[in-house]
FIRO-491130 format. One record per residue (C-alpha): residue number from 1; x, y, z; residue in three letters. Coordinates in Angstrom, 3 decimals. Each point is the difference from the previous one (the first is absolute). Layout:
N
   i        x        y        z  aa
 NUM        X        Y        Z ala
...
END
This chain:
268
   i        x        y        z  aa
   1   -1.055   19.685    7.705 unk
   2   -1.761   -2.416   -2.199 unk
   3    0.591   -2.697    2.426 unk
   4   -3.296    1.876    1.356 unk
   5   -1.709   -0.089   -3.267 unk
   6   -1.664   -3.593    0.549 unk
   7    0.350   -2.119    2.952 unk
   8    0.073   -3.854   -0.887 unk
   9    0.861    0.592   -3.759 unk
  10    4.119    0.304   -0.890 unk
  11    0.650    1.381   -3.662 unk
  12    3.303   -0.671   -1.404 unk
  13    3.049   -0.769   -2.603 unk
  14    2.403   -3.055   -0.498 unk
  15    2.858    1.461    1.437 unk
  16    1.185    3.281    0.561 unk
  17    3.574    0.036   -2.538 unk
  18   -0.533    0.487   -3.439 unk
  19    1.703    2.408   -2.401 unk
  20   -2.496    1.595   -1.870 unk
  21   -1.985    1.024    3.212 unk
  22    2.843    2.857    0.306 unk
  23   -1.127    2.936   -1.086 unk
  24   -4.000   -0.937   -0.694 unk
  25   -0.702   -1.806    3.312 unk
  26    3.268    1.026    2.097 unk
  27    0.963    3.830    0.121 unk
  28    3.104    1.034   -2.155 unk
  29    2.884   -0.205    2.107 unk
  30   -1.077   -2.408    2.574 unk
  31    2.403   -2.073    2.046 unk
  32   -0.600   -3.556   -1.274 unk
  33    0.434   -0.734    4.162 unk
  34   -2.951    1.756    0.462 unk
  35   -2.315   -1.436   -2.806 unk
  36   -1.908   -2.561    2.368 unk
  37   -0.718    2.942    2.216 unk
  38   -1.201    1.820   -2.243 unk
  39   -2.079   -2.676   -1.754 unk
  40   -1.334   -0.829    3.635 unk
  41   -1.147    3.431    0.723 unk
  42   -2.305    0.007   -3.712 unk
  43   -1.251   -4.093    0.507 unk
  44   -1.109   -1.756    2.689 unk
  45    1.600   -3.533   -1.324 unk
  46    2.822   -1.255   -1.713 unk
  47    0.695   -3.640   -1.065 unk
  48    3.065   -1.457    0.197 unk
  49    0.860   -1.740   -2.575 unk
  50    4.289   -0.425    1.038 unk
  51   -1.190   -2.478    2.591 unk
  52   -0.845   -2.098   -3.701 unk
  53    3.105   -0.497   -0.719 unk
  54    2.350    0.022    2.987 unk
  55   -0.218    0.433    3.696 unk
  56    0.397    3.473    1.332 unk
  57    1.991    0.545    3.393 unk
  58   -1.822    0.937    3.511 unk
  59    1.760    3.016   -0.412 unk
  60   -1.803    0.999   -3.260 unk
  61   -3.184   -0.895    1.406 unk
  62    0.678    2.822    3.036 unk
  63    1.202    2.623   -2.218 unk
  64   -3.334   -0.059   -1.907 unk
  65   -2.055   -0.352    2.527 unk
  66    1.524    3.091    1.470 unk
  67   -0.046    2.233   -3.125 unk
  68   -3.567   -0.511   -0.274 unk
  69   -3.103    1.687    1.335 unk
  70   -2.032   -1.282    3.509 unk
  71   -3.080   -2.108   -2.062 unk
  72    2.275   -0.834   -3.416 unk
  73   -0.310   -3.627   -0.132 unk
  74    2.586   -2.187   -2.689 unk
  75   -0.897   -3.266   -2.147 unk
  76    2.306   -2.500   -0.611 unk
  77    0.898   -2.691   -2.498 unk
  78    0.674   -2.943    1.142 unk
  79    3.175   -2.285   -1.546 unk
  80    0.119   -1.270   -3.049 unk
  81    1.718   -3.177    1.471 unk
  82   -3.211   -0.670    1.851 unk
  83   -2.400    0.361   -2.668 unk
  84    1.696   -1.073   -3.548 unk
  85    0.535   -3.569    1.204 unk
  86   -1.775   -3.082   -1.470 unk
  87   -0.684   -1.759    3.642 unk
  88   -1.966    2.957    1.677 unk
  89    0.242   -1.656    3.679 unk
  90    4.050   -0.174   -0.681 unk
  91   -0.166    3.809    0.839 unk
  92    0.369   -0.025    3.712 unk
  93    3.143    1.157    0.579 unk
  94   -0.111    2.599   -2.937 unk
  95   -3.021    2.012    2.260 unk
  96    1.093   -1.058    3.314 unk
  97    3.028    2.246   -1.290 unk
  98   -1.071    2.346   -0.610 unk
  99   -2.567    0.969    2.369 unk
 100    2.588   -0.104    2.325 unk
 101    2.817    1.753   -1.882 unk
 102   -0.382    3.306    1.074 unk
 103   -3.894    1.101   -1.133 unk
 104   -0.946    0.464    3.522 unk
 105    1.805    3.095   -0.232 unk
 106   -3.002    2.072   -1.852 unk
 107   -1.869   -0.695    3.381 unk
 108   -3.611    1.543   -0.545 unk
 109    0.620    1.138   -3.263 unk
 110    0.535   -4.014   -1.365 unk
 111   -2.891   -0.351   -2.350 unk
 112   -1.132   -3.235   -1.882 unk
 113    2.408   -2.468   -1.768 unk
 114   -0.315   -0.833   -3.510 unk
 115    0.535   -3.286   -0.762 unk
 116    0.339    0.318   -4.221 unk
 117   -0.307   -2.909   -2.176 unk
 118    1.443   -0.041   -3.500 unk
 119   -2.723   -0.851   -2.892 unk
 120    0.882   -3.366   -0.487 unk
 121   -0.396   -0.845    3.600 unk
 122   -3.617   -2.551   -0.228 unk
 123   -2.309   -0.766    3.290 unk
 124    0.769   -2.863    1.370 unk
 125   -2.328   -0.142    3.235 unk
 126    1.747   -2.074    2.231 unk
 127    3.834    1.739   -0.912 unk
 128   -1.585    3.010    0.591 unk
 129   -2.024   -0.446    3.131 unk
 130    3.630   -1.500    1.077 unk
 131    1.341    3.631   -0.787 unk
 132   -2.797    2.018    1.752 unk
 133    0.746   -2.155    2.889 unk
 134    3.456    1.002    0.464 unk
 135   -0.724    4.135    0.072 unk
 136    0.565    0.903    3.784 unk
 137   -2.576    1.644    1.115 unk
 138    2.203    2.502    2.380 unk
 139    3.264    0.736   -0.255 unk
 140    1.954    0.854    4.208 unk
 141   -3.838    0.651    0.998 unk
 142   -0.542    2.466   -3.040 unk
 143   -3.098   -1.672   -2.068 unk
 144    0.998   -0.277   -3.849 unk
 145   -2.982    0.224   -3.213 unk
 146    0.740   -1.792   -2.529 unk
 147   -0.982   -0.045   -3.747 unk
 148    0.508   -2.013   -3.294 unk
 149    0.146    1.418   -3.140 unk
 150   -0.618   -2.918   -2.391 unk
 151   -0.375    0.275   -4.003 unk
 152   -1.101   -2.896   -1.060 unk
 153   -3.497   -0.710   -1.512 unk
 154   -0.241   -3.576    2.086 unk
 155   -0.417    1.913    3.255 unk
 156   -3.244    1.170   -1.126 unk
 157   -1.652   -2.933    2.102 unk
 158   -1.994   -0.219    3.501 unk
 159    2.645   -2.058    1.348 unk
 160    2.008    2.436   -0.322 unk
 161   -2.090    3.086    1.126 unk
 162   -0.405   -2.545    3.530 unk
 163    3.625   -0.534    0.630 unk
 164    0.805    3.637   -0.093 unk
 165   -3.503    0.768    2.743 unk
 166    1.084   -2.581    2.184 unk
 167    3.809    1.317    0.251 unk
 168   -1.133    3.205    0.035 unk
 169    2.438    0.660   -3.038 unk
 170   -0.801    2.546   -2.489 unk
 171   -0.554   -0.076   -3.518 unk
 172    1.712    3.008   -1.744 unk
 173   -1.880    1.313   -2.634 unk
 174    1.291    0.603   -3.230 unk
 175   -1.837    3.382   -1.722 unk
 176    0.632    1.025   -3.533 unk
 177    2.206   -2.387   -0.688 unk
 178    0.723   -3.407   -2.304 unk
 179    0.133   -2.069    2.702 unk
 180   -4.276   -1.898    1.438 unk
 181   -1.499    2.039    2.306 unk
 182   -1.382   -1.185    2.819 unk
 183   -1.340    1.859    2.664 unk
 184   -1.457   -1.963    2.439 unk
 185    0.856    1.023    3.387 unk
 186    1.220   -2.469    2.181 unk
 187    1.886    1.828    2.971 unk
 188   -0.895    2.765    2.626 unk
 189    1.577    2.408   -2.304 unk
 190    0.485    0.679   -3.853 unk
 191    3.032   -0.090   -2.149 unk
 192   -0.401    1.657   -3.721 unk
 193    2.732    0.706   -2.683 unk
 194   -1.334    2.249   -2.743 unk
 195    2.351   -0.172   -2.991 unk
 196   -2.019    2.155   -3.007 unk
 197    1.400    3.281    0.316 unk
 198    1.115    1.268   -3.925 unk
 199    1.743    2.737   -1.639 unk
 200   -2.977    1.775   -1.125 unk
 201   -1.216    1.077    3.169 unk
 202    1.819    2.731    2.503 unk
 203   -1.166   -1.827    2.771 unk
 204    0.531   -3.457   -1.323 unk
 205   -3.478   -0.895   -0.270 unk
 206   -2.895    1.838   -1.211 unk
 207   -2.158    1.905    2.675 unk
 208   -2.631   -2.337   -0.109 unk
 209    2.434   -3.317    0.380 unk
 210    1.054    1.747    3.242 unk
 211   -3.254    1.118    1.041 unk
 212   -0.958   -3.743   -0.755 unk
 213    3.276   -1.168    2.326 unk
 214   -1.105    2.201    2.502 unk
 215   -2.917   -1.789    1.090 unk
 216    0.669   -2.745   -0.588 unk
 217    2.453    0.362    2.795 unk
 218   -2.198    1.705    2.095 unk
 219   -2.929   -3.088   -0.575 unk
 220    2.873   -2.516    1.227 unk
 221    0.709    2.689    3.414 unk
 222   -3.555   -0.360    0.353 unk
 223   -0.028   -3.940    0.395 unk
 224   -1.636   -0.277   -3.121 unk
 225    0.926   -0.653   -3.925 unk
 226    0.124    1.737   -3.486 unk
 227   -2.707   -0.987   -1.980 unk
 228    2.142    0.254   -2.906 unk
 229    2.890   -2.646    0.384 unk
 230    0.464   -3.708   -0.995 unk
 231   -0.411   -2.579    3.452 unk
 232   -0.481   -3.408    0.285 unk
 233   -1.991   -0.378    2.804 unk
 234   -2.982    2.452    1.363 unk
 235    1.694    2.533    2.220 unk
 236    0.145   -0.412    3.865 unk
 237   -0.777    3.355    1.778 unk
 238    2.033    1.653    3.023 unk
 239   -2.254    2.362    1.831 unk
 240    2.927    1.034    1.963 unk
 241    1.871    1.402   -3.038 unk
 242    3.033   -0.848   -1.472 unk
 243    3.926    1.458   -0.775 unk
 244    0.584    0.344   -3.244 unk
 245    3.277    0.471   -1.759 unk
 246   -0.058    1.128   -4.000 unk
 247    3.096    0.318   -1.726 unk
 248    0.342    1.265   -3.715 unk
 249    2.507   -2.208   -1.719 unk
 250    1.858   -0.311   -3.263 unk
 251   -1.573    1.482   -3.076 unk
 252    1.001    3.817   -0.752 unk
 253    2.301   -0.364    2.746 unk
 254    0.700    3.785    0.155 unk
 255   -3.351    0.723    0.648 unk
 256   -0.886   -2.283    3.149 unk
 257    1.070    2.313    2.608 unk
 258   -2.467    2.627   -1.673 unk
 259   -2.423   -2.591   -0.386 unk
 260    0.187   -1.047    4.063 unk
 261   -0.269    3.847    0.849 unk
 262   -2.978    0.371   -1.978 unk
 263   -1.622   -3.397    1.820 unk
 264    0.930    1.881    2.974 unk
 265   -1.117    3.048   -0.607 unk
 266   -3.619   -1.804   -0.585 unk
 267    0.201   -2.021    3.021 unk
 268    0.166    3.353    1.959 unk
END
């Protein structure tokens, strides 16, 4: 089981329903009922990215934590009506529900929320230390993690960086991608979205991009950082050890599941 493979770090895909996954990541022939258990048996994450868009039932929730494997652990996105608003502290009802519309049902395999922010979306400190101070930190005695994936180049600041340590609230990094990367870690755990994988490569990236992904992930496990990323601030260490949840995102879509196994297969 590659839940096995590397305790602390989660490798994953956005989702688990996609078209051209049947027949190069899904078997020929395969039930589309049974794609998230099959996706669950090969990862050991998915984001949901549903939970974006619309709320999702309790019921939902309970069927997928049931298909899934003891140790698989699930992402969500949190609501768009919470996070593309111009008054950031206006979103208190938006989270309140939906942390208490049903999530709960995942039980131990809830994994961190993230809170996505659309490009245009600039810091405003006090708006959005408003916002951090509305994400419940449990959920009916179940703790929650939270994360924000900003992309916009006015968060590079301190201020910023502080908000996010204090709340404990992660900062999602963006890998590969168009959007500022910043990857300063600000919460007991790490949040990364890689999004370079291309045509050219089987795998999605090229063995040395996952080689390079690889540890990377395993320096953040560690309580420490990659060398080799953008921050803001110096980096704060956690002898302890941190989770870590990676997820590869967009680009060649077709090829992220191959490029999570791979990760995987590295991690082991």
């Amino acid at each position: 089981m590659p839940q096995d493979a590397a305790p602390g770090i989660r490798i994953g895909i956005g989702g688990w329903t996609y078209e051209p996954w049947r027949g190069t990541f899904y078997p020929e022939g395969l039930a589309q009922k049974r794609e998230l258990e099959y996706a669950s048996r090969k990862l050991t994450s998915i984001e949901i990215n549903g939970t974006f868009y619309g709320s999702q039932k309790p019921e939902s929730f309970a069927k997928w934590r049931e298909e899934t494997p003891e140790g698989f652990v699930f992402a969500l996105k949190g609501p768009r009506f919470a996070t593309n608003r111009r008054v950031l502290a206006e979103a208190g009802e938006s989270i309140e529900r939906f942390v208490t519309g049903g999530l709960i049902e995942l039980r131990e395999k809830l994994g961190p929320i993230n809170w996505q922010f659309a490009p245009t979306k600039k810091f405003d400190p006090d708006d959005f230390a408003a916002f951090l101070a509305l994400l419940p930190k449990s959920v009916d005695g179940r703790a929650l993690r939270h994360g924000v994936e900003v992309r916009h180049d006015s968060f590079r600041s301190p201020d910023f960086i502080a908000l996010l340590r204090e709340h404990e609230v992660a900062l999602v990094v963006a890998g590969d991608s168009k959007y500022p990367q910043i990857a300063d870690v600000t919460a007991p755990f790490v949040y990364a979205r890689i999004m370079g994988t291309s045509e050219g490569e089987n795998l999605g990236y090229a063995p040395a991009a996952l080689d390079a992904w690889a540890e990377r992930a395993r320096a953040w496990a560690a309580g420490g950082a990659p060398e080799d990323l953008e921050t803001v601030t110096r980096h704060v260490a956690a002898p302890q050890g941190r989770d870590v949840f990676l997820y590869v995102i967009s680009g060649h879509k077709v090829a992220n599941p191959a490029a999570a196994m791979a990760l995987i297969e590295r991690l082991t």
